[in-house]
C-alpha positions as CSV (number, residue, x, y, z in Angstrom):
1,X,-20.7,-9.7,7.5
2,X,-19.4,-9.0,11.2
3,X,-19.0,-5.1,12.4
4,X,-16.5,-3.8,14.6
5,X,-16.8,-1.0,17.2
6,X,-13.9,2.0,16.7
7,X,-13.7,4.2,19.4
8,X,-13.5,8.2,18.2
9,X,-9.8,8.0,17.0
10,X,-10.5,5.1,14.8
11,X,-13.8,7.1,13.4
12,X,-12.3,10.2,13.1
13,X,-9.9,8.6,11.0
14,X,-11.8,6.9,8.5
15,X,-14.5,10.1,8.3
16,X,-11.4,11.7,6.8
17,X,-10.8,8.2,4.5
18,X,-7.6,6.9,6.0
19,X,-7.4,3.0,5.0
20,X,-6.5,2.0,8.2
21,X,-7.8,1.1,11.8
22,X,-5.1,0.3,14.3
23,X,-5.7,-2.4,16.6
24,X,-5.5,0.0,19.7
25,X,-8.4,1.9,18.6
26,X,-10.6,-1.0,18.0
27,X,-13.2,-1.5,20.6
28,X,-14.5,-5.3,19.6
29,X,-12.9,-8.8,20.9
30,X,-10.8,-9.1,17.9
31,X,-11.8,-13.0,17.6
32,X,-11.5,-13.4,13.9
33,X,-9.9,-15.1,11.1
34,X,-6.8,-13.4,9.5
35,X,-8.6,-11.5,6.6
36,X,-11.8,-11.8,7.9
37,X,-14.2,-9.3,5.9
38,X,-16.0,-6.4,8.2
39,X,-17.8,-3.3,8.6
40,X,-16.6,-0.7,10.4
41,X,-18.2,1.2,12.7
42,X,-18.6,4.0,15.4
43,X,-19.6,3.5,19.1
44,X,-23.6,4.9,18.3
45,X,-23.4,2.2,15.2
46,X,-23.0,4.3,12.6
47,X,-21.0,2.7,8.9
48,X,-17.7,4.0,8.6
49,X,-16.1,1.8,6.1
50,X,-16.0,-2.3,4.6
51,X,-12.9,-3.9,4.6
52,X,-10.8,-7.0,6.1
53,X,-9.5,-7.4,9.6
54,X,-6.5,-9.0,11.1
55,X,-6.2,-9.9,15.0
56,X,-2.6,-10.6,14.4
57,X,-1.5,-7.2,12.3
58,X,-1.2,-3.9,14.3
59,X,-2.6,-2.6,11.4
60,X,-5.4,-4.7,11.8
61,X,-8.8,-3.3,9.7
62,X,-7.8,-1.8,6.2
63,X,-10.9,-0.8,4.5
64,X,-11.7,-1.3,1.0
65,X,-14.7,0.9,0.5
66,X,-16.3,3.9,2.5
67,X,-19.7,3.1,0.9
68,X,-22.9,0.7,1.6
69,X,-22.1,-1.6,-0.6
70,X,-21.3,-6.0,-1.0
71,X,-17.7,-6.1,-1.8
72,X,-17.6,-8.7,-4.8
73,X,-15.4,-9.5,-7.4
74,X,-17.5,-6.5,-9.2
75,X,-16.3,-4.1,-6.8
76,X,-12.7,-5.2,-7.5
77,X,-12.9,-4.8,-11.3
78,X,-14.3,-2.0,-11.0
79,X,-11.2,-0.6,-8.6
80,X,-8.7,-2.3,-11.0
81,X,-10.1,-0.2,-13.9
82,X,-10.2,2.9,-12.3
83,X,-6.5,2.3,-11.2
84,X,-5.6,1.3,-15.2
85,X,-6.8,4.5,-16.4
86,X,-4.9,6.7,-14.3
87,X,-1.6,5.0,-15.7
88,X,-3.0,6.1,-19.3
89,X,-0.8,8.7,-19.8
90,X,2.6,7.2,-18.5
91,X,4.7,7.1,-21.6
92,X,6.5,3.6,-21.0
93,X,5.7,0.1,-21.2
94,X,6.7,-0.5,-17.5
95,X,4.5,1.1,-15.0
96,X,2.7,0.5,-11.4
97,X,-0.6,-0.4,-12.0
98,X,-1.8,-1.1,-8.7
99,X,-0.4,0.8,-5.8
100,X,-2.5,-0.7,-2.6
101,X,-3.9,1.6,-0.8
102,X,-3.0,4.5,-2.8
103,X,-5.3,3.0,-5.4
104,X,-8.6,1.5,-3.0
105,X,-6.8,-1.9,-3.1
106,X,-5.1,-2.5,0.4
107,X,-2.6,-4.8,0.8
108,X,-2.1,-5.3,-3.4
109,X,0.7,-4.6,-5.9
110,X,1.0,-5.1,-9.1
111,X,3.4,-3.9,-11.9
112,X,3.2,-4.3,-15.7
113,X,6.6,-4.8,-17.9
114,X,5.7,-5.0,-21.2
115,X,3.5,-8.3,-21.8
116,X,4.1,-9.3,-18.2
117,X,2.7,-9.0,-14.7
118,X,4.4,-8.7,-11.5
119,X,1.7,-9.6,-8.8
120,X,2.6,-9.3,-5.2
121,X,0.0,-9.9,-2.2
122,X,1.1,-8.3,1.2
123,X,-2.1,-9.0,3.6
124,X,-4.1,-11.8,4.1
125,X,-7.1,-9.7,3.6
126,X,-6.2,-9.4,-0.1
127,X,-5.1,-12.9,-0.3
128,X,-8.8,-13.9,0.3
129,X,-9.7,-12.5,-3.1
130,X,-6.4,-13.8,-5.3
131,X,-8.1,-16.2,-7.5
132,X,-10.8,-13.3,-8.3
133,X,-7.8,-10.6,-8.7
134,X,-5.8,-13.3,-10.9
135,X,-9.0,-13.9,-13.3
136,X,-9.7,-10.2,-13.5
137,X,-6.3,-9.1,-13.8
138,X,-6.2,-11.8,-16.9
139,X,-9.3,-10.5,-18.1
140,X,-8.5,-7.1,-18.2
141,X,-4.7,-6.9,-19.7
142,X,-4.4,-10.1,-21.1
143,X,-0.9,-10.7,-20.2
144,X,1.6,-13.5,-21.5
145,X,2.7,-14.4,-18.2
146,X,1.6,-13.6,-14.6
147,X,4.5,-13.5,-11.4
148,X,2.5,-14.0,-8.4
149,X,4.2,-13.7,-5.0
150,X,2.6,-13.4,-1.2
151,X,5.2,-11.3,0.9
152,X,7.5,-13.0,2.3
153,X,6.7,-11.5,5.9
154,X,3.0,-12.8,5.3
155,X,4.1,-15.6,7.9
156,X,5.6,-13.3,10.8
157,X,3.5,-10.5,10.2
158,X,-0.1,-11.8,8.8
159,X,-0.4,-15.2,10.1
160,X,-0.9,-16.9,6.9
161,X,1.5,-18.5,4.5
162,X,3.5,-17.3,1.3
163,X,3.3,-18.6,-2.0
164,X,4.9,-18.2,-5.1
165,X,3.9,-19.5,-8.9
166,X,3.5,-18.6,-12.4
167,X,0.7,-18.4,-15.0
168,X,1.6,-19.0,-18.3
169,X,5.3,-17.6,-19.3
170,X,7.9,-15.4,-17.9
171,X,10.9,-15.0,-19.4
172,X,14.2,-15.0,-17.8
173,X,14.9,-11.4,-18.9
174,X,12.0,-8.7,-20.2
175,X,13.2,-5.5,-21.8
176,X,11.4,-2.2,-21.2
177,X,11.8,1.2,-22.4
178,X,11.8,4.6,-20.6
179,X,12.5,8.0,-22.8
180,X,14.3,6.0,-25.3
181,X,16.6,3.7,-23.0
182,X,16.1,0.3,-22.5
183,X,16.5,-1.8,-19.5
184,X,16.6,-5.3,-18.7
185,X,13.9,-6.8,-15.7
186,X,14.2,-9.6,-13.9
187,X,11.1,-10.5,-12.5
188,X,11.2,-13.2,-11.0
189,X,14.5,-12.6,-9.1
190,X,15.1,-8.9,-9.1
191,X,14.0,-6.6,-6.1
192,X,11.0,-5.4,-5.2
193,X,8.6,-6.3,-8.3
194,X,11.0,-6.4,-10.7
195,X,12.4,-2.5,-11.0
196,X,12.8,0.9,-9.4
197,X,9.6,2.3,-11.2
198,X,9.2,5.2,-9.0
199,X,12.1,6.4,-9.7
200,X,11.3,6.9,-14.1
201,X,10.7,10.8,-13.6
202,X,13.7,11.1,-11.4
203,X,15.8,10.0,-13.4
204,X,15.3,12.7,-16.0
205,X,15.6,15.2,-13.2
206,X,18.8,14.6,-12.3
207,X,19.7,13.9,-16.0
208,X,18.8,17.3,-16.9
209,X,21.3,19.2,-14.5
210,X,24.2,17.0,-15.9
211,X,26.7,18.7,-18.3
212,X,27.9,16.9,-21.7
213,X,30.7,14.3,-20.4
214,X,30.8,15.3,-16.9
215,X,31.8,12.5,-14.1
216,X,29.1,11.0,-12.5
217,X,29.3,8.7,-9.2
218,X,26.0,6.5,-9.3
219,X,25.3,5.1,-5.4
220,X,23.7,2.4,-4.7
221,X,22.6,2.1,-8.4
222,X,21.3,-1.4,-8.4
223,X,20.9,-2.1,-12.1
224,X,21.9,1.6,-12.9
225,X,18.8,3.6,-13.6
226,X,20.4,7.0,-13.3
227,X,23.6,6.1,-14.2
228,X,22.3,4.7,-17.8
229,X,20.1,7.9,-18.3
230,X,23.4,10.0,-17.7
231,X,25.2,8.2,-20.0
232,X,23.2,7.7,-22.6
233,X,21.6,11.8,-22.5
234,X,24.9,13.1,-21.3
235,X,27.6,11.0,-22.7
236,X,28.8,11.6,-19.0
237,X,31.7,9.7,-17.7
238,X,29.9,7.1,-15.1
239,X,30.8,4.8,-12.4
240,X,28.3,2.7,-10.7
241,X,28.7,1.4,-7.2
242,X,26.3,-1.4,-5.5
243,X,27.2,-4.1,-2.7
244,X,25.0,-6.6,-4.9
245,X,27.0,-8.1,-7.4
246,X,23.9,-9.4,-9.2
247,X,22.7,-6.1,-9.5
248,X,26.3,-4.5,-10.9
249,X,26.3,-7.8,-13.7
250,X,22.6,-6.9,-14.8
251,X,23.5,-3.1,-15.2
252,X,26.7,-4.2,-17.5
253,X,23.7,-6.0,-19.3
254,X,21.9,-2.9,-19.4
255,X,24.9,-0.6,-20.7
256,X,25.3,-3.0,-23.3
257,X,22.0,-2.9,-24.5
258,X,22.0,0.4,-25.1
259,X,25.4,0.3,-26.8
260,X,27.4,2.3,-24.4
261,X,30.1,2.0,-21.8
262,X,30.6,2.7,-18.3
263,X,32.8,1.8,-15.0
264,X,31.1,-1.1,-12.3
265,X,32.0,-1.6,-9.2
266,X,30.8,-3.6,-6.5
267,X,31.3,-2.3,-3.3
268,X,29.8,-1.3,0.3
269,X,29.1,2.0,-0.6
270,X,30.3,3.6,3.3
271,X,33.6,2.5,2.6
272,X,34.0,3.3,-0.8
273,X,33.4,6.8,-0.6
274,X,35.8,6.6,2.0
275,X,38.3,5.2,-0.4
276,X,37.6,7.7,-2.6
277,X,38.3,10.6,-0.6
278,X,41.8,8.9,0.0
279,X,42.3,8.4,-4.0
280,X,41.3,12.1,-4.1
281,X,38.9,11.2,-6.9
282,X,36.7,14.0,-8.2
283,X,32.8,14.3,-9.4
284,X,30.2,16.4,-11.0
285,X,27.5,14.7,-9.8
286,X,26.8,12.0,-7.3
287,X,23.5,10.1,-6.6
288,X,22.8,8.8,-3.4
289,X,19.8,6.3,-3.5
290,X,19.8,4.1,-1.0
291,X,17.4,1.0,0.0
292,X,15.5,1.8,2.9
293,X,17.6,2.9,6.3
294,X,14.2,3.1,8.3
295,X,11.9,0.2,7.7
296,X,10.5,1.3,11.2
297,X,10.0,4.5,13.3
298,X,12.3,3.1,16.0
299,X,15.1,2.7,13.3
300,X,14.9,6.4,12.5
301,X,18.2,7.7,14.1
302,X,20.4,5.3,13.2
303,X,19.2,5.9,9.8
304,X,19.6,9.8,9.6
305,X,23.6,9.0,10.8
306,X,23.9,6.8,7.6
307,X,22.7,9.4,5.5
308,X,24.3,12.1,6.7
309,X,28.0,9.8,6.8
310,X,27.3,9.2,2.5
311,X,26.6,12.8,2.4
312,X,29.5,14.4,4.3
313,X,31.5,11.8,2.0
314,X,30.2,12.8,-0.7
315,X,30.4,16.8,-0.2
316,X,33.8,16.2,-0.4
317,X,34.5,14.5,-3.8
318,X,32.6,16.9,-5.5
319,X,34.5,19.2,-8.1
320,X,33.8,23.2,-8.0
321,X,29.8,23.5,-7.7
322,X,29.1,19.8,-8.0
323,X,26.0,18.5,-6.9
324,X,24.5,15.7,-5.1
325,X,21.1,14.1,-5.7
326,X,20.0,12.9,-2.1
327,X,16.7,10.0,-1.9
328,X,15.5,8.3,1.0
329,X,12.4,5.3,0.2
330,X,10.7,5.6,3.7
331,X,7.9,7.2,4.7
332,X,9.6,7.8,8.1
333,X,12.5,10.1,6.3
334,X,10.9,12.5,4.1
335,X,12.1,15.6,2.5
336,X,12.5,17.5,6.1
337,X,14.6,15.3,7.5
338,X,17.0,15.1,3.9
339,X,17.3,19.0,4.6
340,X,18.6,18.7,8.3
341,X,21.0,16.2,7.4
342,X,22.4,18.2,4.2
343,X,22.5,20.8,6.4
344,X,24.4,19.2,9.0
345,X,26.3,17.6,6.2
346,X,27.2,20.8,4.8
347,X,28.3,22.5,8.3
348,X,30.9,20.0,8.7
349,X,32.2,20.3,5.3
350,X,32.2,24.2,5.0
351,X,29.8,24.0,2.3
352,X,27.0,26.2,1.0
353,X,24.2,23.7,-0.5
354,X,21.5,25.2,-3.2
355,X,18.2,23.2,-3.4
356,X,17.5,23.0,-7.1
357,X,14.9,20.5,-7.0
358,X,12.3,18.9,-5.1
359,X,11.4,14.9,-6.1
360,X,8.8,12.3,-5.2
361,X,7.9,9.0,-6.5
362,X,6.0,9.1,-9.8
363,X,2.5,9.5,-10.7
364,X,2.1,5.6,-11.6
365,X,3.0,5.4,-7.6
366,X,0.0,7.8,-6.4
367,X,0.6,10.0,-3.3
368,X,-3.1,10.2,-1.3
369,X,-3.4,13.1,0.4
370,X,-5.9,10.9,2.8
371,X,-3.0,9.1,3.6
372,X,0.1,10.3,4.4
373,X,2.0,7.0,4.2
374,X,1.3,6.8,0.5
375,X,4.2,9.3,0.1
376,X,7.0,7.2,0.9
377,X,9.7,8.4,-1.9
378,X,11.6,11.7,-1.4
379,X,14.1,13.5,-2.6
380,X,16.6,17.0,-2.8
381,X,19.0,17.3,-5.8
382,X,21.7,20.0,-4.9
383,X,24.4,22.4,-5.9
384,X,27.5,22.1,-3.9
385,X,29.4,25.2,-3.6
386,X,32.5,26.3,-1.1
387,X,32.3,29.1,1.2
């Protein structure tokens, strides 16, 4: 196995067990293959960590084990168990059960949904080891059907191609259950993996501060999540708004499966709310749970004027103490930034805002305190009230 030199950044870093090694702190000619496997180590030569290297990724050494040791397709099953049991006690037959880095696997997600596997490879680094992760992952869960999917920014970003294909079957719809309510999945053409699983304890959150047959305003809702849970707990009155109409058609689906009703309309959210306030339309509560405004640091201001634009909006269609359940899916937007821009929000609307509840991705979606980029899911829910 080759070594690279890290200069004292780099080491300082991985003493403390972040996964990654930036390509400015490395100190070797970085002439290797895309997911080349390496040891890492200090400028006197001392091991820091064994993982894979990329010349082409800013990111470019992700390490997969701090210890002395071969990394083998033992290693990996051994990392894949360990990752299993901690889903143990999620009470749903849909869950994360890989979470790269977050759970010593860089680079590789994967998501159960019922008898089914969602496999997605990100790095080339883990690509190197698919047909060992495909056997184990066989092995290990048995599933009836396997999705496997390289990102499709393995080209630009990783150097190395994307793939697609499909062990065994996957059906064209799989239904799940959380807390009683089912959902339909597309995996093979839905977002992401298939489903908004970070989102499961969420949902009950904001379900529990929602009165019997109060009017709920779903945003962005995709295939409804927390619009279905309001309905079906609360009986609430509930409109769901997404630009996709894919996404509105499969959450009619999902309504209908769990034998209720509900208002869908597809729309560009900015604008609707905007047509709202002219309708002078009233709500009890109102989610706002966007897809990701900041995929990049640089992207960061333009993002917090899109959130604080859908939440000046929505101030303002909220009945008498109404409240407003605020997300943002990027690391580079976390909770801190959610309260400036209510509370800028809130200036401009001559509003007082109450923080009832702090929320973060789930436990099936682990948050390392190692690395702070493994909390990428935040959110504040809120009480509305005038001055």
């Amino acid at each position: 196995m080759k070594t690279i030199r890290v200069n004292a950044k780099g080491a300082k870093r991985l003493r403390e067990f972040f996964p990654w090694v930036y390509k400015s702190d490395i100190l070797t000619p970085l002439d290797f293959e895309p997911g080349e496997l390496v040891e890492a180590r200090d400028e006197q030569g001392k091991l820091l960590a064994k993982g894979y290297i990329n010349p082409h990724s800013t990111i470019a050494f992700r390490a997969l084990s701090y210890k002395d040791e071969p990394i083998t397709k033992r290693l990996l099953k051994s990392k894949i168990l360990r990752a299993a049991a901690k889903r143990v006690k999620v009470d749903t037959n849909a869950c994360r059960i890989i979470h790269s880095e977050a759970d010593f696997l860089p680079g590789l997600v994967v998501d159960r949904y019922d008898d089914y596997l969602s496999v997605h490879f990100q790095t080339a680094g883990i690509v190197r080891f698919k047909e060992d992760i495909i056997a184990l992952l066989q092995d290990i869960f048995e599933p009836k059907g396997i999705y496997v999917k390289g990102d499709r920014y393995l080209p630009q970003k990783e150097k190395v191609p994307s793939f697609e294909e499909i062990i065994g079957q996957i059906p064209p719809k799989v239904v799940i259950q959380e807390q009683g309510i089912k959902f339909y999945v597309d995996i093979l053409h839905a977002q992401k993996t298939g489903f908004f699983l970070d989102q499961r304890k969420n949902r009950q959150i904001v379900t529990n501060y929602i009165k019997p047959k109060a009017r709920v305003l779903d945003c962005f809702s995709n295939t409804g999540g927390f619009g279905l849970y309001a309905r079906v707990k609360k009986q609430a009155n509930v409109r769901l708004v997404d630009i996709s109409q894919e996404a509105i058609e499969m959450a009619k689906k999902n309504f209908a499966l769990n034998e209720v009703s509900g208002e869908f309309v597809v729309a560009n959210v900015f604008d609707y709310l905007r047509e709202l306030r002219k309708q002078k339309e009233r709500f009890d509560m109102i989610i706002l749970d966007p897809p990701s405004f900041a995929k990049s640091k640089a992207k960061k201001s333009t993002a917090l004027k899109g959130f604080k634009d859908i939440s000046v909006n929505a101030m303002k269609l909220l009945n008498k103490e109404g409240m407003i359940a605020l997300f943002s899916c990027s690391h580079h937007i976390g909770i801190e930034d959610l309260r400036k821009v209510l509370i800028e929000a809130a200036k401009d609307t001559a509003k007082m805002v109450e923080v009832v509840e702090h929320m973060y991705q789930d436990i099936d979606h682990p948050y390392i305190l190692n690395n702070e980029f493994s909390l990428y899911l935040t959110g504040l829910l809120c009480k509305v009230e005038d001055l």
